[in-house]
N, C-alpha and C positions, 0 to 999 in steps of 0.2 A: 641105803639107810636114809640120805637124803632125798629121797621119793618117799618113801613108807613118812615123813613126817612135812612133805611140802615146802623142802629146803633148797635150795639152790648151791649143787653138789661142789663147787666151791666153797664155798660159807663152811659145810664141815671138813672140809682139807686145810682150812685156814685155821678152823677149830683145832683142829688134830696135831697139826705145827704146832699153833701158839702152847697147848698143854705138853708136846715133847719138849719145848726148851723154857718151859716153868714161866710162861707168860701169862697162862690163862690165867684169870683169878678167877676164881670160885665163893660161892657164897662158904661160911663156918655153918656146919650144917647139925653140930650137934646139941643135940636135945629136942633134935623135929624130929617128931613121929608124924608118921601117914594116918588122916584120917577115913576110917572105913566109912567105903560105900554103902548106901542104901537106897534101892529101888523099891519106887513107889507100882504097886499093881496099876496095872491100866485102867485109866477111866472106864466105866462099862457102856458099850454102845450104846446111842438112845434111840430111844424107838421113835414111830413116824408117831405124830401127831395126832388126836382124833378128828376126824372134817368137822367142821363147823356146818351149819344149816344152809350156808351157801356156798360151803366146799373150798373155798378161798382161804388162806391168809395173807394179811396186807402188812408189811414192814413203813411206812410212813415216816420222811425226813423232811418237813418244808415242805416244796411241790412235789418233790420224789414220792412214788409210791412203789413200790415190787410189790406184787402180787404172783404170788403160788401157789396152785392148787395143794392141796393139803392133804390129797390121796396118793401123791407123786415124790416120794420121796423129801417128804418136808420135815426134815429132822430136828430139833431143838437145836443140833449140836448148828446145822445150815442157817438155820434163822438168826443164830446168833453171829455169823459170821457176814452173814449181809447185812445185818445191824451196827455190827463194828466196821465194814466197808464203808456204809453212807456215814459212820461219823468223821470220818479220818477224808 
């Protein structure tokens, strides 16, 4: 049990005592309800880019510039993540 949750298999032996001799406290847990799950559908892939007249696109930070070709797997979803690289 304490693997399946990244416990330190002490920590719930200690647990397990302290609630046999009415140590643990516990939070009063009535009148919580669970609230239901909802998964969101996956963003839908994006596609590659269309090439420009010189085939390139340039991300530009300051001096920085990355440049990728644009027939090579240049995906909006990539562009934005080397954009958010150069700002951070």
């Amino acid at each position: 049990m304490a693997k399946r949750y990244e416990l330190i298999p002490s920590t719930v032996s200690d647990w397990r005592r302290l609630a046999r001799q009415g140590k643990l406290v516990l939070p009063n847990l009535d009148g919580m309800d669970f609230v239901p799950v909802e998964i969101e559908a996956p963003a839908p892939e994006a596609q590659p880019l269309a090439a420009t007249s010189s085939g390139t696109i340039d991300v530009i930070k300051g001096d920085v510039t990355v440049r990728r070709d644009a027939a090579a797997t240049a995906t909006a979803t990539r562009i934005a993540e080397i954009a958010r690289a150069l700002v951070t």
